[in-house]
N, C-alpha and C positions, 0 to 999 in steps of 0.2 A: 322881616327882612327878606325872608325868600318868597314869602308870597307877594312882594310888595316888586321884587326881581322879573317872577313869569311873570306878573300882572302887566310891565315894562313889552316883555315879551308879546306874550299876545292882541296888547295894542299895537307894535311893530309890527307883525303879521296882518293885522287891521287895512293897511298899506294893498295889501294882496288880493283884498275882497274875497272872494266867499274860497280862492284856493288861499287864502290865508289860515279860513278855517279850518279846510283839510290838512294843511300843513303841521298847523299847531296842534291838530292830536292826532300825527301821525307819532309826535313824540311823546312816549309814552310817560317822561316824567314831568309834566303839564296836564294835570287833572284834568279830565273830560268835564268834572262837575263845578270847575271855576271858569273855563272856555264858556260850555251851553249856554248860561242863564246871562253871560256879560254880553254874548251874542246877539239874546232875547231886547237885549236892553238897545243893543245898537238898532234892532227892528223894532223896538220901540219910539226911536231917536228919529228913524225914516231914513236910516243908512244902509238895511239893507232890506232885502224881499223876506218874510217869512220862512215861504215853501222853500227858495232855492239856500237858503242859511240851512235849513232843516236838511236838504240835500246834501249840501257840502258837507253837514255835521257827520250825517250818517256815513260819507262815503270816507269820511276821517275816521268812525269809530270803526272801519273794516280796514284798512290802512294801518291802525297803528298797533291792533292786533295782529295781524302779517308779520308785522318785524319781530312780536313773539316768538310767533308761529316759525318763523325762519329761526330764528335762534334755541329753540328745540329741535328740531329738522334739520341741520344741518351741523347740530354743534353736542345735541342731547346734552342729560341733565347735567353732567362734570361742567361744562360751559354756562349753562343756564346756575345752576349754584353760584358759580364767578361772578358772572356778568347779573342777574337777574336784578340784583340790588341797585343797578345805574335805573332799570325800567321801575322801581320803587317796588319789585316782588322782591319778599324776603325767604330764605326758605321754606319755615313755617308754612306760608302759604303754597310754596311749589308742592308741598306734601298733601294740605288737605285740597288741591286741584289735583293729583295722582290721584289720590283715595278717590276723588267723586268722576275722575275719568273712567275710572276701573269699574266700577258700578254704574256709570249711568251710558257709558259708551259715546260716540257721535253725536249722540243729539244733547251732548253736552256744552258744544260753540253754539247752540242755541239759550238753555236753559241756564247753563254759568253765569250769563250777561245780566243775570237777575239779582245774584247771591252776593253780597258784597265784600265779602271772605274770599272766595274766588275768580271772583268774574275778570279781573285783568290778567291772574295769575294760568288759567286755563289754556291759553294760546301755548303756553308751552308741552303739558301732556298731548296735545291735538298733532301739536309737529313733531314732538318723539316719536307718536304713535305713525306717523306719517300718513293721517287722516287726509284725504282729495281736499287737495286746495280752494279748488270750486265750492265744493262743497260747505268746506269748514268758512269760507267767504260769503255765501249764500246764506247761510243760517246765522254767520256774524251779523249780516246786512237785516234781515228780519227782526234779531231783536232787539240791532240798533235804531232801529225806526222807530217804534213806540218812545224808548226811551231818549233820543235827543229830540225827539218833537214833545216831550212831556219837560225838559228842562229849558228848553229856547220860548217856549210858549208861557209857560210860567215867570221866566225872565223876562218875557215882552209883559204880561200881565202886573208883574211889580214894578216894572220901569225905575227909576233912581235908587230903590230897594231892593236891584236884583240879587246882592250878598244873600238876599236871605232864602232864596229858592231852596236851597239845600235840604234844609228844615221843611218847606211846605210839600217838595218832591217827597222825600222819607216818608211821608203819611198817603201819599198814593201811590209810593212803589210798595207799599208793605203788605197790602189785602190782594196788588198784582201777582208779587210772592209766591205767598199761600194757595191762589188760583194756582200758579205754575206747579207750585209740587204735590198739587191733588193730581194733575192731569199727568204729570211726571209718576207718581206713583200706579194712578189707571193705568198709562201705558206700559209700566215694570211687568204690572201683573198680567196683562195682556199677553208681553210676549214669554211669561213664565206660561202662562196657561197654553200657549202655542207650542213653545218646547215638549210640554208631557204631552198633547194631544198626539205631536207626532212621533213620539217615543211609542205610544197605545198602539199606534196605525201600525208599527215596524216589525 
């Protein structure tokens, strides 16, 4: 019944053309991962352009973390506990996005975008912390690129079968992952080994 609601939903957006797209996940409780692949399907259909879907996609999946980002920024956690449940974050998750903000720092509006426990939930530790906008939008746009050009392109590839993207995405975001948290943990260690080096020098 609700999925059957958004589904309503973002064919009304459809109407919009590619700012239909960015529209539809600027709002955060409209699955990014029922939008992309149905997307795919419409560039499979000849309705819309690939790149410029992939574009729109992207500049939605930075859009609709912003409105996170603003509702820990301006409102912090008291507010985001309230409210975060309208964005489909439930506490739980604001907790393990706190834990992995607190350990992984800033280059975590990059690397969250990966984790599927965190990844929508993070926009809110990034605006408590009142993390540079630019910034935390820049590294949103990064590593939304991979990933809605990895769901719209799969969605174009199953055309009438785009439902089942979900499933064929999960097997190639899962080995991206594990690359992520090898190169996340090199860089930990990096800048541990940076810290004693100049602690030696002092």
């Amino acid at each position: 019944m609700i999925e059957t609601f958004i589904l309503e939903m973002i064919y009304a957006f459809k109407s919009l053309s590619y700012f239909g797209i960015t529209l539809a996940l600027t709002f955060e409780f409209i699955p990014a991962e029922l939008v992309l692949p149905l997307v795919g399907y419409w560039v499979y259909q000849g309705d819309m352009n690939l790149y410029l879907a992939i574009l729109a996609g992207t500049i939605g999946g930075v859009t609709g973390p912003l409105t996170l980002y603003a509702l820990g920024r301006y409102g912090g956690r008291p507010l985001a506990n309230k409210y975060g449940k309208y964005f489909l974050v439930r506490e739980k998750e604001l907790d393990a996005a706190d834990r992995f903000f607190e350990k992984y720092g800033a280059g975590v509006a990059f690397f969250a975008r990966f984790m599927p426990v965190v990844r929508t939930a993070i926009s809110i530790p990034c605006g408590i912390a009142k993390m540079n906008v630019y910034k935390f939008s820049i590294y949103t746009f990064l590593a939304m690129l991979p990933i809605t050009s990895l769901y719209i392109y799969v969605g174009y590839l199953l055309g009438p079968n785009w439902e089942e993207a979900g499933h064929v995405v999960a097997r190639y975001l899962e080995p991206i992952v594990i690359v992520l948290l090898v190169l996340l943990i090199i860089f930990i260690g990096y800048k541990i080994y940076q810290k004693r080096a100049a602690k030696k020098s002092l």
